[in-house]
C-alpha positions as CSV (number, residue, x, y, z in Angstrom):
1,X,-19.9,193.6,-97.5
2,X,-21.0,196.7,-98.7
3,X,-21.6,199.0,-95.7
4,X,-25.7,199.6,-94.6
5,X,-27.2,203.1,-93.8
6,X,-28.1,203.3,-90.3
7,X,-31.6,203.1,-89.0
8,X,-33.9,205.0,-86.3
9,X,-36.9,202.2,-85.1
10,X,-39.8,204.4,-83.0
11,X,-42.2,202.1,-81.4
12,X,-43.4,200.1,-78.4
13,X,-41.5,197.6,-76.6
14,X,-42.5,194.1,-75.7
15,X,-41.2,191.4,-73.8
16,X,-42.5,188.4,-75.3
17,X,-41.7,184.7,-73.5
18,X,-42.7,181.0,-74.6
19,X,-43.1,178.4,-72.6
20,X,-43.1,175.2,-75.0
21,X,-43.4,171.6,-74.2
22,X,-45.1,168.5,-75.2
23,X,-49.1,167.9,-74.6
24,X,-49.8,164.1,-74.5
25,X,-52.5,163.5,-72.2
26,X,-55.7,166.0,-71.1
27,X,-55.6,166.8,-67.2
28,X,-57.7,164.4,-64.9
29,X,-60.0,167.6,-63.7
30,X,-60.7,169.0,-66.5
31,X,-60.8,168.8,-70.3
32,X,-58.1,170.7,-71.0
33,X,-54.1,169.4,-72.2
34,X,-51.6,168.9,-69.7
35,X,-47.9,170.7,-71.0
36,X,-45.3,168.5,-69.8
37,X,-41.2,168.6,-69.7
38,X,-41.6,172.6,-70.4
39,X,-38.8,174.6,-71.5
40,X,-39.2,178.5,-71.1
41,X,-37.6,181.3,-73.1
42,X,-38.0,185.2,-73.6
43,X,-37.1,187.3,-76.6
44,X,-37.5,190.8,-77.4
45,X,-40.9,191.5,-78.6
46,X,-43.0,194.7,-80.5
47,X,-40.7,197.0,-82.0
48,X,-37.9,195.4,-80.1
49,X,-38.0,192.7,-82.0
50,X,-38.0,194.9,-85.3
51,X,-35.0,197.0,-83.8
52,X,-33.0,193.2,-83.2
53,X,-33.7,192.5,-86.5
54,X,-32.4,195.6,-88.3
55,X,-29.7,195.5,-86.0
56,X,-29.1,191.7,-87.3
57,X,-28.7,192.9,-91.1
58,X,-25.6,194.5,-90.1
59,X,-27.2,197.9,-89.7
60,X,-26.7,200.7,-86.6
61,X,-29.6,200.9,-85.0
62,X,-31.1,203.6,-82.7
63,X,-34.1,202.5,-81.2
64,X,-36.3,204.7,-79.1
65,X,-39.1,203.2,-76.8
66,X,-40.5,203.5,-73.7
67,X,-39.1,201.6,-70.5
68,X,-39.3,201.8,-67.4
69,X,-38.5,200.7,-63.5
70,X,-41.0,196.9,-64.0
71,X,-38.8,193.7,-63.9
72,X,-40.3,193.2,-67.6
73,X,-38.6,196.7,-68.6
74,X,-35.2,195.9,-67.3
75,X,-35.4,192.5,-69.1
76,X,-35.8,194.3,-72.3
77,X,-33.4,196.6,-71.4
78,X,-30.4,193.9,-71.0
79,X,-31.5,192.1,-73.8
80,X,-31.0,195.0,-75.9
81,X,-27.2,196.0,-74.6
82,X,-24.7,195.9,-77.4
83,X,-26.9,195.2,-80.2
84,X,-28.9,198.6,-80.3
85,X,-28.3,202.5,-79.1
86,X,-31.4,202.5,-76.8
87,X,-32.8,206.1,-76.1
88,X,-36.1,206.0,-74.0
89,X,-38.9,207.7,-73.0
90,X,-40.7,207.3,-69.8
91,X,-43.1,204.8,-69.4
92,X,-46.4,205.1,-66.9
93,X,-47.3,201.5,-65.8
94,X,-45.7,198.4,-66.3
95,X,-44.4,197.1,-69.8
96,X,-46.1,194.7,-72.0
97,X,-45.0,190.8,-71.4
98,X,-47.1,188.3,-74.0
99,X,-46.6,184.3,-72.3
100,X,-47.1,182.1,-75.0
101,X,-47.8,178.1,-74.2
102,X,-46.7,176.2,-76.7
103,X,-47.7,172.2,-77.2
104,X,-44.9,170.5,-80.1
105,X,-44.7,174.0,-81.8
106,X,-48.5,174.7,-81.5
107,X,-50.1,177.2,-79.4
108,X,-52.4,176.5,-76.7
109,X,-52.9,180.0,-74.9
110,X,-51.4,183.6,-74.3
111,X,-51.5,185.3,-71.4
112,X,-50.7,189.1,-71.2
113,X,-49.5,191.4,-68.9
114,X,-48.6,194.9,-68.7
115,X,-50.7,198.0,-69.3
116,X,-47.6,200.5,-69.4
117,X,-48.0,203.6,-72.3
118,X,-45.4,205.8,-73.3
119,X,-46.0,209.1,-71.5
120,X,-43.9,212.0,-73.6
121,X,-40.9,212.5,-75.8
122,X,-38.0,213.8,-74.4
123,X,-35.6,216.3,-76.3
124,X,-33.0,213.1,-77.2
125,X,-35.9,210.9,-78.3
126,X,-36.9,214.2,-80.7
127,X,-33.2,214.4,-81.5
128,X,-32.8,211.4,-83.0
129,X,-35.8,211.3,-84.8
130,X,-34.6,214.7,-86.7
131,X,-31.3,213.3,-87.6
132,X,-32.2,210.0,-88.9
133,X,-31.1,208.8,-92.3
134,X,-34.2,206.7,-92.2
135,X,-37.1,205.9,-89.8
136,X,-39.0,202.5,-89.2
137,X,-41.9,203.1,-87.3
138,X,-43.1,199.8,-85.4
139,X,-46.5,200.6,-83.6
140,X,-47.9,198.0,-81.2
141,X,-50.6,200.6,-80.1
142,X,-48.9,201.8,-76.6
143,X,-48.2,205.4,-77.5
144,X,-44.4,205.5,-78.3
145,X,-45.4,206.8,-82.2
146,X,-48.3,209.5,-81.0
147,X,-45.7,210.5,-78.5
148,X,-43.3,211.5,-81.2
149,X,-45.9,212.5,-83.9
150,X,-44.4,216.2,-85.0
151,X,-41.1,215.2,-84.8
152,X,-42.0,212.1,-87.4
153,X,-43.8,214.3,-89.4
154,X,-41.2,216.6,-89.9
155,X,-38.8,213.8,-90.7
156,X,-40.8,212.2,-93.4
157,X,-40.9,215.1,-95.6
158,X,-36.7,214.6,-95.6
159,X,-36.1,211.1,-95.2
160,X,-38.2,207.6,-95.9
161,X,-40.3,206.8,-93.3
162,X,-41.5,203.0,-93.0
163,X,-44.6,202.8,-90.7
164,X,-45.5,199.1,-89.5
165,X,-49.5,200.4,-88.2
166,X,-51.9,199.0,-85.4
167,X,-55.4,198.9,-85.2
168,X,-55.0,200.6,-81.4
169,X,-52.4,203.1,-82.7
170,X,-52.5,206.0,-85.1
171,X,-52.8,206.7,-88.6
172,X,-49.2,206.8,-90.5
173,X,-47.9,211.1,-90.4
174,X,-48.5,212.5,-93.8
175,X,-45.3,212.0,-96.1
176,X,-44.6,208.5,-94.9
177,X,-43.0,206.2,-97.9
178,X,-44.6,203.2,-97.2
179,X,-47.3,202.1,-94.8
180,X,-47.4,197.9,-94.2
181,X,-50.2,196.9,-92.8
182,X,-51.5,193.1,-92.4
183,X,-54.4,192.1,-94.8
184,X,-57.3,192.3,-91.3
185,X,-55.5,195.4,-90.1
186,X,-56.0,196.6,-93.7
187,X,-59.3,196.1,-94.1
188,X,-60.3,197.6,-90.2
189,X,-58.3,201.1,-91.5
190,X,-60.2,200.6,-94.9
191,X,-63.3,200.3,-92.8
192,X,-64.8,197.2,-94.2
193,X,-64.9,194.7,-91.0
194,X,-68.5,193.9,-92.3
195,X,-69.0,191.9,-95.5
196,X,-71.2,193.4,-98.2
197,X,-71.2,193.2,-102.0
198,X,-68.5,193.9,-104.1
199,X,-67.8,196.2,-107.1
200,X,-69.2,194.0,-109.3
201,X,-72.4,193.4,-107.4
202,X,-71.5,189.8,-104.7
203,X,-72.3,189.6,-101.5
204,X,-70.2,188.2,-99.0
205,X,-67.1,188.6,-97.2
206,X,-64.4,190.1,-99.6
207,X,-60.7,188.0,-99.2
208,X,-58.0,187.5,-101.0
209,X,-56.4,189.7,-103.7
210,X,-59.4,191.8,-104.6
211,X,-59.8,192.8,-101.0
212,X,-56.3,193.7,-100.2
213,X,-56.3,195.6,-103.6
214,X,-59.6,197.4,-103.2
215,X,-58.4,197.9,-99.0
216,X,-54.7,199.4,-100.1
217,X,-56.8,201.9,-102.7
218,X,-58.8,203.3,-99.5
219,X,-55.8,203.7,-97.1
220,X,-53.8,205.9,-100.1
221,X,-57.0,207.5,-100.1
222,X,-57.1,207.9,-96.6
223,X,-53.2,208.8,-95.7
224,X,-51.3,210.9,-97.3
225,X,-48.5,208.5,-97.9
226,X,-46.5,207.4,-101.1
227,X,-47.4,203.7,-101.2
228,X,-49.4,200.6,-99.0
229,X,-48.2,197.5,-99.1
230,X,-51.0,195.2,-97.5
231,X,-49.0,191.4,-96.3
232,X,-50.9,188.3,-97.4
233,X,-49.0,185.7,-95.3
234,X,-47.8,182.8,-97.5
235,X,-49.0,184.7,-100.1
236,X,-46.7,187.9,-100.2
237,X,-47.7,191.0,-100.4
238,X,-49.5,193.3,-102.7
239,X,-47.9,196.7,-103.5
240,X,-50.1,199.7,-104.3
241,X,-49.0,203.4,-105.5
242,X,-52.3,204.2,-107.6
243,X,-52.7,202.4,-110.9
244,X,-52.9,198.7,-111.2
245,X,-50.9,197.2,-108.1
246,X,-47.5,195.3,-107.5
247,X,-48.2,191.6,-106.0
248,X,-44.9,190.3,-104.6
249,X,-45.7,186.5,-104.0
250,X,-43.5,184.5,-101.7
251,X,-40.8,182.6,-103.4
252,X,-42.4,179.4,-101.8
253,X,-44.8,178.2,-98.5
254,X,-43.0,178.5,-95.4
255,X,-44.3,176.6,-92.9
256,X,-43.4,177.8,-89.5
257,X,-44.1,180.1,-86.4
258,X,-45.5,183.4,-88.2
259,X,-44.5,185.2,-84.9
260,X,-42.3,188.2,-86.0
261,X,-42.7,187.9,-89.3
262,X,-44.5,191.5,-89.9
263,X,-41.8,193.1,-88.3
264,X,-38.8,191.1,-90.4
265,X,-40.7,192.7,-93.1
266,X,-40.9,195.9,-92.2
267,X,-37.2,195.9,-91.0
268,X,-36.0,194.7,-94.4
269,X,-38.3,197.0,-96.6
270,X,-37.3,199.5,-94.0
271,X,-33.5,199.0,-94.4
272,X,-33.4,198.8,-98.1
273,X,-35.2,202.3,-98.1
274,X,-32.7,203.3,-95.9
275,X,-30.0,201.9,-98.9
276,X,-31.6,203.9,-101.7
277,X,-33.9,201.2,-103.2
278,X,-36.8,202.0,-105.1
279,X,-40.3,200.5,-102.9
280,X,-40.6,197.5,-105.2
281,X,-36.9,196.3,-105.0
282,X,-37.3,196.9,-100.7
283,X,-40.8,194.9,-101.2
284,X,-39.1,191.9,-103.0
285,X,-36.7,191.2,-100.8
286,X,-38.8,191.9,-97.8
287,X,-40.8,189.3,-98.7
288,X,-38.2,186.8,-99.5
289,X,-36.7,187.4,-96.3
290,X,-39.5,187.3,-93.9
291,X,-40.5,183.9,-96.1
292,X,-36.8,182.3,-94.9
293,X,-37.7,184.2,-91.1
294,X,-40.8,181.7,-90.9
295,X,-39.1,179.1,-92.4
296,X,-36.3,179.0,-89.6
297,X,-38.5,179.0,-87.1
298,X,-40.0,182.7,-86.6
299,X,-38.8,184.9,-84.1
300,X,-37.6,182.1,-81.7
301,X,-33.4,182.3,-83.0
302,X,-34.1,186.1,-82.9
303,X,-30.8,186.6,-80.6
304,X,-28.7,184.2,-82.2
305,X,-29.1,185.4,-85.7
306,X,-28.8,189.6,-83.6
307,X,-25.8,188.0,-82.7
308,X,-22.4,190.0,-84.4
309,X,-21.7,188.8,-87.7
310,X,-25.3,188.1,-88.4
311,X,-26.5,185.3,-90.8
312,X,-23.4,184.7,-92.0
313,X,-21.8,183.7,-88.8
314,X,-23.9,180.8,-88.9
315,X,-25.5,180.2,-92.1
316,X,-26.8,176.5,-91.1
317,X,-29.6,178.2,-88.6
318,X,-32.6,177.3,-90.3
319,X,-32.3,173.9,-91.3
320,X,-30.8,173.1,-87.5
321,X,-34.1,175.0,-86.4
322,X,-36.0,172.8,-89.0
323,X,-34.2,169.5,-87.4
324,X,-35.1,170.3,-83.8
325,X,-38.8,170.6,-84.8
326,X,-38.6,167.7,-86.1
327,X,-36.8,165.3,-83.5
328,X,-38.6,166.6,-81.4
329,X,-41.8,165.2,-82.5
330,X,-40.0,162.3,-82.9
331,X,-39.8,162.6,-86.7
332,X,-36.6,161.7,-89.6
333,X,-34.6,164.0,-90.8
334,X,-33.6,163.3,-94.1
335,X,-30.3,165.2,-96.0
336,X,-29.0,164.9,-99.5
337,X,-26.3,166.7,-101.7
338,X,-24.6,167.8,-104.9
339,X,-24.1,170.6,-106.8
340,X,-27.2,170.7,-107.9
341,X,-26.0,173.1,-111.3
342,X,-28.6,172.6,-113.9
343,X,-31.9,171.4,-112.3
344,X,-33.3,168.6,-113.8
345,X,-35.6,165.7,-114.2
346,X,-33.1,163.3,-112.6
347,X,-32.4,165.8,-109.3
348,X,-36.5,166.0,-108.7
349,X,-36.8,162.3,-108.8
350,X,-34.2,161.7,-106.6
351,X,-35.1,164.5,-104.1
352,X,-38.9,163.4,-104.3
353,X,-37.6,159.8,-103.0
354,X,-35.5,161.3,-100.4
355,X,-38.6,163.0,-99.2
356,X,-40.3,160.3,-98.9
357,X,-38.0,158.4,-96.2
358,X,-38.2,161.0,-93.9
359,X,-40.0,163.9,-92.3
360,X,-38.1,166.7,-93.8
361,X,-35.0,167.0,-95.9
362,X,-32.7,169.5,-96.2
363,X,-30.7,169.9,-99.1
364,X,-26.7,170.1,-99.1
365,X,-25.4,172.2,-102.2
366,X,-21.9,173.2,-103.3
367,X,-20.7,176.9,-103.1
368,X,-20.0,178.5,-106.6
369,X,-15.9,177.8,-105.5
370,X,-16.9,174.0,-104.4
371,X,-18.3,173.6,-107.8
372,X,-15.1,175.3,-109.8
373,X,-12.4,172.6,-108.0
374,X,-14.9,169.9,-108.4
375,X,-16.1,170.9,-112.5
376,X,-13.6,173.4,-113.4
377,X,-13.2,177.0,-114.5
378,X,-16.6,176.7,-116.5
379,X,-18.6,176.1,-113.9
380,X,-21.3,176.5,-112.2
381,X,-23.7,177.8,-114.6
382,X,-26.1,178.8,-111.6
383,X,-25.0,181.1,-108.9
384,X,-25.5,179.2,-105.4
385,X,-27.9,182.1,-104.7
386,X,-30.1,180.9,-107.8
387,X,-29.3,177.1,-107.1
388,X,-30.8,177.5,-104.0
389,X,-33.7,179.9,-104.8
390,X,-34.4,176.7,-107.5
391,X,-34.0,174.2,-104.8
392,X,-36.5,175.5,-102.2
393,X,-39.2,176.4,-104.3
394,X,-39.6,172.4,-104.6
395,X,-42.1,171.2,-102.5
396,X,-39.9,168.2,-101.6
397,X,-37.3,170.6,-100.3
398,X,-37.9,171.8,-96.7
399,X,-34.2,173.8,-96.0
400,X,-31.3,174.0,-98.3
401,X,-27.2,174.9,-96.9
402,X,-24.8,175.7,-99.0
403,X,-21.6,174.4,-97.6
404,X,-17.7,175.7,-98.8
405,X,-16.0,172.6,-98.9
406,X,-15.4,169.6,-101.1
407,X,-16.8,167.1,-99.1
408,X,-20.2,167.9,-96.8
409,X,-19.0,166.1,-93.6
410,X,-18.7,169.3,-91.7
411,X,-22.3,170.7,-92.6
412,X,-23.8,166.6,-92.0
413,X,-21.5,166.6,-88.5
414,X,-23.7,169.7,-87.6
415,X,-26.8,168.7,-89.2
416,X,-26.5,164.7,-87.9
417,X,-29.1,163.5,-89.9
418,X,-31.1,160.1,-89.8
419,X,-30.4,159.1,-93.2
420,X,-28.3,160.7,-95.9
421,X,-29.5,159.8,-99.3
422,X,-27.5,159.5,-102.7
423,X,-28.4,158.7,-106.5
424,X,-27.9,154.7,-107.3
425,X,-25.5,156.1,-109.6
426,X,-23.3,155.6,-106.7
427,X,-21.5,152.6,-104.8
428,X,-21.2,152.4,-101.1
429,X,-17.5,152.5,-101.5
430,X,-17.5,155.8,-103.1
431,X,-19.3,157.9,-99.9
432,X,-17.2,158.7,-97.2
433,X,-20.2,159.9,-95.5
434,X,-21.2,156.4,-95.0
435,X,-18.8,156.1,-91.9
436,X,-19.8,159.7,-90.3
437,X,-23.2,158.6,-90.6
438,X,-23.0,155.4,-88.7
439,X,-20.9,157.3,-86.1
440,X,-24.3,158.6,-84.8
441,X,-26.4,155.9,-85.8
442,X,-27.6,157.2,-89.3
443,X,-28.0,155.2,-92.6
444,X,-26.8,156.1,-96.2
445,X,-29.3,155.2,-98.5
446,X,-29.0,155.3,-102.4
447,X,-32.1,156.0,-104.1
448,X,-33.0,155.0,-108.1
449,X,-32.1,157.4,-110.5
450,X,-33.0,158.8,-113.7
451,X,-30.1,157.1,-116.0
452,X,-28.6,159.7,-118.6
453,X,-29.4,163.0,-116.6
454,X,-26.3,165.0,-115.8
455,X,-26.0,168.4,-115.4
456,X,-22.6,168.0,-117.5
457,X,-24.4,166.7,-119.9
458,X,-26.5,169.7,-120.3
459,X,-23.8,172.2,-120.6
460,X,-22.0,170.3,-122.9
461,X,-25.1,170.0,-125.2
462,X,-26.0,173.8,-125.2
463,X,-22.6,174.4,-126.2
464,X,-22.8,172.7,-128.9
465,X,-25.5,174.4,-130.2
466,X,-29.5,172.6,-132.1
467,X,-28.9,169.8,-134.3
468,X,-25.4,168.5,-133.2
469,X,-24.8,165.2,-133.1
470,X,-24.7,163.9,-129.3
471,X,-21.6,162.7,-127.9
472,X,-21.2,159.4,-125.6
473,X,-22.6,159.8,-122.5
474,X,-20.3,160.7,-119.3
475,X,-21.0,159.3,-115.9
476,X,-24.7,160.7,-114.9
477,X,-23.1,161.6,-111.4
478,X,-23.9,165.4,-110.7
């Protein structure tokens, strides 16, 4: 893997726990939902988070916050050990800890503690500020940023500067490369909380494009900063450098916990900054990534996925994440494989079905070398990268894995799922699966498909250029 330019994150520290369990019945003195069988869990939160995140890319981090002596301080404080080079600056009060209650995936209520500040910089917080290759900025509002102000000044007019703002924080220090605020935090900075007509003479409450457009022009107005790129949720985001802005729209809807995802985005934009991208490359894959965070479940996994080796020490996260949501509710999980080469009509049909069993499905797909013993030195045609960029932008797809072997028993042995379905193209007697599956009490299904689809039969067709006479038909199989 090519090596990744380190990364200096300035901002406030959190401690953010969830407490999550199962609400089926309201309490018999009041009106409100009793949370039963609770489990309880704590994360790094704030900037923290953003620091674990880098620090998960495979980057060296150096993350410099404000701790200190509270029992929520020193929880941070060990949960950062070996994953970040921690240099802190005193903190007056007791840190920040956010309690979230959580019925089946839902909140109920946050309670939060905490009203600690960062008091001053110190020479080694000031230090590592002037030395860093690149800076993310991660501003919950609590001082850390105002606290190191001239020294991230100075350091933007040398390096790239990401700034993540917040409405109780200050304004991004002139120079900063890009400035990432939400669409509402947007629109406060822009100073246009209260509706009133638009350009072209409307009254009402501006949303959407438009607003984030006409918001990002005021803020480059505003700050004296290279680019804004206001984050629409589901939607993307929407890049703007003067001229006619940039939309980067999601590669598909992640449904999920939102929690963290502002900060995934501003780590990855951050990081590729730090690589030498230009803002629109950082952007794009900023938003794809913080699409996949939500998808796996937010910032829930943050420490496993921190974890050395990163995403590719366990590469089956979400969709496991995706599969304990769902048992949990008491749902089916549905899985179904192939390679998957050439998309067509025959794959969405059978995937379509397969989503229908169940409550989710997640897809199975050969790796590129898979593919080559299974097909040959030809194929695939489609990178698994573009396979499975394809794949999830189905709505019938909720996760996709690509596994390394021949067979997918080891991925469905992790995965366990309810029912594993298969094109009617099949027999019983050809799927080894069908044994694994009963092993945990699943069921191998085989769904009606398309007859005639292959992607075989595709390749073989463009290679033989318009207006060739076909050939007899191969086994549909995939």
């Amino acid at each position: 893997m090519k090596s990744r330019t380190p990364l200096v994150v300035v901002g406030d520290a959190l401690l953010d726990r969830d407490v999550t369990g199962h609400a089926e019945r309201l309490a018999p003195d009041a009106p409100v939902p009793v949370l039963s069988r609770p489990e309880r869990s704590a994360r790094p939160g704030g900037a923290a988070l953003a620091a674990c995140l880098a620090a998960g890319d495979g980057r060296e981090v150096t993350f410099v916050t404000a701790l200190g002596d509270d029992e929520s301080s020193r929880t941070v404080r060990g949960m950062l050990q070996d994953r970040v080079r921690l240099v802190e600056i005193p903190l007056t009060g007791a840190l920040a800890c956010k309690t979230r209650l959580m019925a089946d995936a839902r909140p109920l209520l946050r309670l939060d503690d905490g009203d600690g500040r960062a008091a001053a910089a110190t020479p080694e917080a000031e230090e590592a500020v002037a030395g860093a290759p690149a800076v993310l900025v991660a501003d919950y509002g609590r001082g850390t940023a105002d606290a190191l102000r001239a020294a991230l000044t100075a350091r933007a007019a040398h390096a790239p500067v990401v700034w993540d703002p917040h409405p109780a924080g200050g304004p991004p220090v002139p120079g900063t490369r890009l400035v990432t605020p939400a669409a509402a935090e947007a629109r406060r900075f822009a100073g246009r909380e209260t509706a009133g007509p638009d350009e072209d003479g409307a009254k009402g409450p501006r949303t959407g494009l438009r607003a984030a457009a006409a918001d990002a022009r005021r803020l480059l107005e505003l700050w004296d900063v290279a680019s804004v790129a206001v984050t629409l949720g589901e939607d993307g985001a929407l890049l703007y450098q003067g001229g006619t802005p940039l939309l980067m729209p999601a590669p598909y809807r992640a449904g999920g916990d939102c929690c963290g995802a502002g900060d995934r985005f501003a780590a990855t934009a951050a990081g590729r900054l730090a690589d030498g991208e230009l803002t629109e490359t950082a952007l794009r894959e900023a938003v794809e990534t913080a699409t996949r965070f939500v998808a796996d479940g937010g910032a829930h996994g943050v420490l496993r996925e921190s974890a050395p080796g990163g995403q590719d020490a366990a590469p089956a996260h979400g969709a496991q994440e995706l599969v304990r949501r769902v048992r949990a509710r008491g749902g089916t999980v549905v899985a179904a494989g192939g390679c998957f080469d050439l998309l067509h009509a025959g794959h969405v049909e059978l995937l379509q079905a397969a989503r229908r069993v169940g409550d989710c499905l997640v897809v199975c797909v050969n790796s590129d070398a898979s593919v080559r013993r299974r097909k040959g030195g030809g194929r695939p045609v489609v990178t698994a990268a573009d396979r499975v960029r394809v794949l999830e932008a189905l709505d019938c797809v909720d996760a996709v894995v690509v596994f390394e072997e021949d067979t997918p028993e080891r991925l469905l042995g992790e995965l366990r799922p309810d029912v594993w379905a298969k094109g009617g193209d099949y027999a019983l007697s050809d799927l080894p699966e069908a044994g694994l599956l009963e092993s945990w009490g699943g069921q191998v299904v085989l769904l009606p498909y398309l007859d005639g689809r292959s992607s075989t039969r595709l390749v073989e067709r463009a290679s033989r250029g318009p207006g060739a006479a076909p050939r007899s038909a191969p086994s549909s199989r995939r």
